[in-house]
Structure formats: structure tokens, C-alpha cells
N, CA, C and O of each residue as an XYZ file, in Angstrom:
392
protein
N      -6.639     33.339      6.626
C      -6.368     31.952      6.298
C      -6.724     31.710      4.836
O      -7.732     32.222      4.349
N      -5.954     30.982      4.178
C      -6.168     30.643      2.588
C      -7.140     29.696      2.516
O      -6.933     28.656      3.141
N      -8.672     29.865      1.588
C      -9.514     29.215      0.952
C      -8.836     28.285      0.019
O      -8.090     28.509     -0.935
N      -9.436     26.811      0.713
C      -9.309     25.712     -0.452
C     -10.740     25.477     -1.353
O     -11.911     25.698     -1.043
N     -10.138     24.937     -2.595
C     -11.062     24.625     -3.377
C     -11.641     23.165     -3.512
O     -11.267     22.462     -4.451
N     -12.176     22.892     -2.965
C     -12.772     20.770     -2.744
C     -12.801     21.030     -4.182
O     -13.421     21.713     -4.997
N     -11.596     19.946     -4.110
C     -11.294     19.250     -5.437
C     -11.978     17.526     -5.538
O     -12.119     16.788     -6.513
N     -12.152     17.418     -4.742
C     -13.680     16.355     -4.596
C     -13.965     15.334     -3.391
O     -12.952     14.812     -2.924
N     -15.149     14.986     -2.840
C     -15.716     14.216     -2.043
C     -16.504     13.458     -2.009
O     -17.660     13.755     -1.707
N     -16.147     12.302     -2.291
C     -16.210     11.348     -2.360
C     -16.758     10.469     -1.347
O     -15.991     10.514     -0.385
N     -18.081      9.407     -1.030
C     -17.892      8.616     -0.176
C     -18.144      7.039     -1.081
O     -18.729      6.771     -2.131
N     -17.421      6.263     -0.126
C     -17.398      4.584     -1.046
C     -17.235      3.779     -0.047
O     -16.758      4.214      1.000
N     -17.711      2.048     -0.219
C     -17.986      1.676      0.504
C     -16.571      0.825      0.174
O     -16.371      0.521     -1.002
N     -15.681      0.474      1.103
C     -13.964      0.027      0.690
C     -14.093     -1.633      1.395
O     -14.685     -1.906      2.440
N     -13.408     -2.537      0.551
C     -13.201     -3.494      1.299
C     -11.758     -3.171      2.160
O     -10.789     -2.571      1.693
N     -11.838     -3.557      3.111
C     -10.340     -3.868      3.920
C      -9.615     -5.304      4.404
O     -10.153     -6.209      5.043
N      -8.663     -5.264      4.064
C      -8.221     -6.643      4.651
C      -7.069     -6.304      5.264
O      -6.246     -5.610      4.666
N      -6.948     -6.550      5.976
C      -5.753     -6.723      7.484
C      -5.030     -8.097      7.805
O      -5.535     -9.124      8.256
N      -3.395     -7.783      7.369
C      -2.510     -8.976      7.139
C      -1.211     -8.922      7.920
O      -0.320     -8.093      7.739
N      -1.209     -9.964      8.864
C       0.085    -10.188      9.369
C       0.684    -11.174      9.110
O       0.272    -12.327      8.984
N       2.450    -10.440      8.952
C       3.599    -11.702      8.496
C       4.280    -11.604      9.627
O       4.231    -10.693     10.453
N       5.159    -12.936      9.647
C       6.524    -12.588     10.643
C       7.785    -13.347     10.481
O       7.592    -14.556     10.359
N       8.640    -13.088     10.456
C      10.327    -13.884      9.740
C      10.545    -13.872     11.158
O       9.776    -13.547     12.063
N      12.041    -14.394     11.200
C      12.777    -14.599     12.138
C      12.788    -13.152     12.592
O      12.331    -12.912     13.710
N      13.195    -12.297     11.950
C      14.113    -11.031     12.439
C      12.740     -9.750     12.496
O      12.973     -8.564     12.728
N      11.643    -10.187     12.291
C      10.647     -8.809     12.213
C       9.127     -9.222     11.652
O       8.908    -10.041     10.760
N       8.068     -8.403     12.446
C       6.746     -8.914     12.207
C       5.999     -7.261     11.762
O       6.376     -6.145     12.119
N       4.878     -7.631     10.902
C       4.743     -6.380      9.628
C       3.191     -7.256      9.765
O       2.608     -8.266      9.373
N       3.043     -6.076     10.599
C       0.955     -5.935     10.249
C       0.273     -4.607      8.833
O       0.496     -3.399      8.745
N      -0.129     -5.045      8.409
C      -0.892     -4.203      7.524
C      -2.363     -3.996      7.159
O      -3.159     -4.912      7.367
N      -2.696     -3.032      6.715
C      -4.249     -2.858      6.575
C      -4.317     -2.544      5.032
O      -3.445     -1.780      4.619
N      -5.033     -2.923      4.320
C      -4.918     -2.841      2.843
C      -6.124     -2.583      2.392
O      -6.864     -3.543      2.177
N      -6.563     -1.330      2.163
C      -7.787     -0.607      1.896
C      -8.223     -0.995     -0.030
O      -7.358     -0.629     -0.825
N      -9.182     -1.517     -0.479
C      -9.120     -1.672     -1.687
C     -10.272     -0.731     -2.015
O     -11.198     -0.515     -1.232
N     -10.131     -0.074     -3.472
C     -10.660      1.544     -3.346
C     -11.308      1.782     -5.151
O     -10.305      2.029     -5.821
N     -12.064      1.783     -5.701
C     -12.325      2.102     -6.803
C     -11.590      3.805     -7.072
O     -11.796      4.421     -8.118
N     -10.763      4.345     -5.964
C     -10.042      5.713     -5.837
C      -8.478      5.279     -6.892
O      -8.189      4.102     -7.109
N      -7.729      6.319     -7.374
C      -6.168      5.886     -7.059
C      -5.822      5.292     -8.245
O      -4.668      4.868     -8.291
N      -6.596      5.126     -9.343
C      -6.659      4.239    -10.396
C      -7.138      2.779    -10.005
O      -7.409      2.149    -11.027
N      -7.325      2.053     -8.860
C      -7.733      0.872     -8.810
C      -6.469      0.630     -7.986
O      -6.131     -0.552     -7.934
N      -5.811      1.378     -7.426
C      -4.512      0.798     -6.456
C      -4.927      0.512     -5.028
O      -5.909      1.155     -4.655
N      -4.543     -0.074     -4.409
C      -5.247     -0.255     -2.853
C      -3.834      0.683     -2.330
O      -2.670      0.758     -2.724
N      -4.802      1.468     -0.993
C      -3.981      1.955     -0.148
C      -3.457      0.961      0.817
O      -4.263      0.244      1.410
N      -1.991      0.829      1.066
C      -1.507     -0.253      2.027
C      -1.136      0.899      3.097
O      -0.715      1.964      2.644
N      -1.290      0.719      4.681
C      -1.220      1.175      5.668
C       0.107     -0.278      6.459
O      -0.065     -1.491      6.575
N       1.259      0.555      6.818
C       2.043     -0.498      8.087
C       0.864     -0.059      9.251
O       0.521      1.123      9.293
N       0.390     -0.831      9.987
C       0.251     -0.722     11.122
C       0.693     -0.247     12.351
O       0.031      0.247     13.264
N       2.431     -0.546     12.234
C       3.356     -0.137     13.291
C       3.603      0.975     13.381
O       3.391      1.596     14.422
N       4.201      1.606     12.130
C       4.672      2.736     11.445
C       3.911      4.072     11.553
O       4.305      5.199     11.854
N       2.336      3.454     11.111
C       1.546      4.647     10.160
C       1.857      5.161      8.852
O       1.231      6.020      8.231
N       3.037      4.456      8.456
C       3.350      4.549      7.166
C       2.486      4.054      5.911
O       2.280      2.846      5.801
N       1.967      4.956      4.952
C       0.988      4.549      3.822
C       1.687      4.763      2.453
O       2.638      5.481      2.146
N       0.900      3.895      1.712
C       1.173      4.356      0.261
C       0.426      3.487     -0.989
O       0.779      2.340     -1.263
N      -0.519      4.109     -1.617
C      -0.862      3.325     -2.888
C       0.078      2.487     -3.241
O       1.294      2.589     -3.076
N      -0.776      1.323     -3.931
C       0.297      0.368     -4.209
C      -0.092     -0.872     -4.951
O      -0.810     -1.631     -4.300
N       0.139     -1.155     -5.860
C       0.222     -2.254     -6.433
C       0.796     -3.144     -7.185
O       1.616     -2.683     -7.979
N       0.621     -4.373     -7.198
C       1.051     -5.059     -7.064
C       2.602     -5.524     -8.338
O       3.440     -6.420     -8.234
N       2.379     -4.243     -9.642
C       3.371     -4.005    -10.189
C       4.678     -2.944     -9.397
O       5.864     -2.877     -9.720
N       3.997     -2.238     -8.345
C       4.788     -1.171     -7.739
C       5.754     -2.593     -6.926
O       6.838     -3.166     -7.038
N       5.039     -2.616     -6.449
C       6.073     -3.729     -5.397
C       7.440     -4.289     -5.385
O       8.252     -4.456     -4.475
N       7.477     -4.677     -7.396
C       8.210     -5.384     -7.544
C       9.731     -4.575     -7.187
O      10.780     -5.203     -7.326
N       9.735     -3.413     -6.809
C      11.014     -2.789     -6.458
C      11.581     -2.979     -4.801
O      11.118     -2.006     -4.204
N      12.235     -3.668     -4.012
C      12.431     -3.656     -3.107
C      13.178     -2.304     -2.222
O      13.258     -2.111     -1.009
N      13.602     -1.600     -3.232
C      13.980     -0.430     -2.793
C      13.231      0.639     -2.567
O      13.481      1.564     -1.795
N      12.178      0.477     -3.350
C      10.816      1.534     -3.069
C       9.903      0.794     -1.310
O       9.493      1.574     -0.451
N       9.829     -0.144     -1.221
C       9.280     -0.497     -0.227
C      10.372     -0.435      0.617
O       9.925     -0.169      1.733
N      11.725     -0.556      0.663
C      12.808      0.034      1.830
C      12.357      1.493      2.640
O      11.959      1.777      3.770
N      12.625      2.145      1.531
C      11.957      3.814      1.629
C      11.145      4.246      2.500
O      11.317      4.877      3.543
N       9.681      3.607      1.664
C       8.174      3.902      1.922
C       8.206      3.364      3.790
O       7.886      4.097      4.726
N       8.529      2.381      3.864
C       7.925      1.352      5.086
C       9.239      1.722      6.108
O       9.126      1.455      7.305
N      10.185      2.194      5.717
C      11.012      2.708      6.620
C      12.350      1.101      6.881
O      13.114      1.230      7.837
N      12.441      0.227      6.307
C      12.866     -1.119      6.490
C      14.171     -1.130      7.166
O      14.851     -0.134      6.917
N      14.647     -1.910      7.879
C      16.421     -2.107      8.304
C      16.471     -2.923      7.560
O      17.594     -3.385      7.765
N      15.993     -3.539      6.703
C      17.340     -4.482      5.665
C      16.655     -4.784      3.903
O      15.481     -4.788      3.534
N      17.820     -4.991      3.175
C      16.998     -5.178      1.840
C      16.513     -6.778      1.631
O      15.840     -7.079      0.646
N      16.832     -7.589      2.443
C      16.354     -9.071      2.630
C      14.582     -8.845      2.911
O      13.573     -9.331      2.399
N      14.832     -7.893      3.946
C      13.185     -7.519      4.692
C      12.128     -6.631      3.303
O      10.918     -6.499      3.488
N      12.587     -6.270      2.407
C      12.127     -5.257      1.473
C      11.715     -6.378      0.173
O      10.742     -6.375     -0.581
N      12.771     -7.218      0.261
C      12.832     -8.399     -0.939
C      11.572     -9.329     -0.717
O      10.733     -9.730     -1.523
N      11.741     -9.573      0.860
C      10.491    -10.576      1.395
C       8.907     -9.581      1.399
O       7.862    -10.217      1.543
N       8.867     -8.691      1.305
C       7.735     -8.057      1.745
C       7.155     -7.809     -0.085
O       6.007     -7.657     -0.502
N       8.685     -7.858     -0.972
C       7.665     -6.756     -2.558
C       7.332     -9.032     -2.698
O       6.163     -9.289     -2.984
N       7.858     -9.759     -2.591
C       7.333    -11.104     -2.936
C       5.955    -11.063     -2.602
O       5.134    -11.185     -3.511
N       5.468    -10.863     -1.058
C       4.268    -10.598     -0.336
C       3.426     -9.851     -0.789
O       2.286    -10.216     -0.503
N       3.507     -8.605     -1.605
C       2.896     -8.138     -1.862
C       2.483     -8.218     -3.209
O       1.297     -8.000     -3.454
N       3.282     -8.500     -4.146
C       2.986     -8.947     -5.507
C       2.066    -10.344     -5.694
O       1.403    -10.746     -6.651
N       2.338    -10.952     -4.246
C       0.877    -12.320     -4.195
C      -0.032    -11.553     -3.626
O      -0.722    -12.246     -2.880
N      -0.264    -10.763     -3.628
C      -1.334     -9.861     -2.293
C      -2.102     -8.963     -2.448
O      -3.120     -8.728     -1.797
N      -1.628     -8.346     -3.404
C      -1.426     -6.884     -4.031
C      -2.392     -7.193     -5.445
O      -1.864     -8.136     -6.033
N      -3.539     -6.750     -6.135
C      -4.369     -6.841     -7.315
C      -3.213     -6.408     -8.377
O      -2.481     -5.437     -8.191
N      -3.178     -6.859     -8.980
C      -2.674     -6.080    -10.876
C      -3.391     -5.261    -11.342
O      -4.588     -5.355    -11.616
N      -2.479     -4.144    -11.493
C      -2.867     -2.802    -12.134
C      -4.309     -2.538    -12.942
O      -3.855     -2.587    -14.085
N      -5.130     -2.397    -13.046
C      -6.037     -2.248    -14.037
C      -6.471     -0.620    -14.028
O      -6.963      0.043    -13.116
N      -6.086     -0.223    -15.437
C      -6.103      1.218    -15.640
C      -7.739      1.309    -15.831
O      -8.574      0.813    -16.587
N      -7.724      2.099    -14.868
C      -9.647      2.896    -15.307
C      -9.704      4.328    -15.442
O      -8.868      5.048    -14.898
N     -10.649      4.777    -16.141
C     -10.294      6.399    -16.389
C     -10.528      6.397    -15.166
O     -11.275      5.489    -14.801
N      -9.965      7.457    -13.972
C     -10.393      7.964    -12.773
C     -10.879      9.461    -12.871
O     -11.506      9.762    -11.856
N     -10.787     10.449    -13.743
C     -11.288     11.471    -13.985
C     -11.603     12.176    -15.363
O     -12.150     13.278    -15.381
């Protein structure tokens, strides 16, 4: 079996916040891990899915990247969710991370 090299371990104490929306056509629980990790991006978790992905609140603004990521049936649902998340979501703040 191939030896890995711990490229690092880390423990931190994370805030979490856990957010549900719901439209007419679809309801989107999330868990939003906020992380001094990642550059300062919070990990967003779908709930439903298990689908994850760093993210903030400049990433968002693409509705086609959150189509992708979150697995979406429509770009209305992708449009409503990068709005949600760009109110939701911290602004970028670059920190050295290594």
C-alpha cells in the first residue's frame, strides 16, 4: 500500500450555521461551516445531496457554477440560490494560509 505524507492536521474550533430556504418548486437545507481553513471561505454542505464546496460569497455570483456543484434542475433555482448566498456567504478576505 502507498505511504502518504500528512500534509497537515489541523484542529479548530468552526462556527456552523444551518439554513433552510424553500420556493414554490424546491426546498435546499444547508450547513455552512465557517473555517479560518480555505483562505477564509466557508465550506457550504447541501444537506440533501451531500454535495460540498468552498465558497464565497464572490464565487456565488455565477449561477452556473452553483447549477454544477449542487446538482440543480433549473437555472431560475441556481439564480435564486447565488442571490442567497451572496447575502449569506462572508466576502473574500485574502489571508496568507501557508
Amino acid at each position: 500500500m502507498d505511504r502518504y505524507d500528512n500534509l497537515y492536521d489541523v484542529s479548530e474550533t468552526a462556527q456552523v450555521r444551518f439554513m433552510g430556504l424553500a420556493s414554490d418548486q424546491s426546498r435546499h437545507d444547508f450547513g455552512i461551516v465557517f473555517t479560518h481553513r480555505f483562505y477564509g471561505k466557508p465550506l457550504v454542505i447541501c444537506m440533501q445531496t451531500g454535495q460540498s464546496t468552498i465558497l464565497s460569497s464572490e464565487d456565488a455570483i455565477d449561477p452556473n457554477t452553483l447549477k454544477r456543484i449542487f446538482r440543480l434542475d433549473s437555472f431560475a433555482e441556481a439564480e435564486a440560490l447565488a442571490h442567497f448566498f451572496q447575502e449569506n456567504l462572508p466576502a473574500l478576505q485574502f489571508d496568507d494560509q501557508y
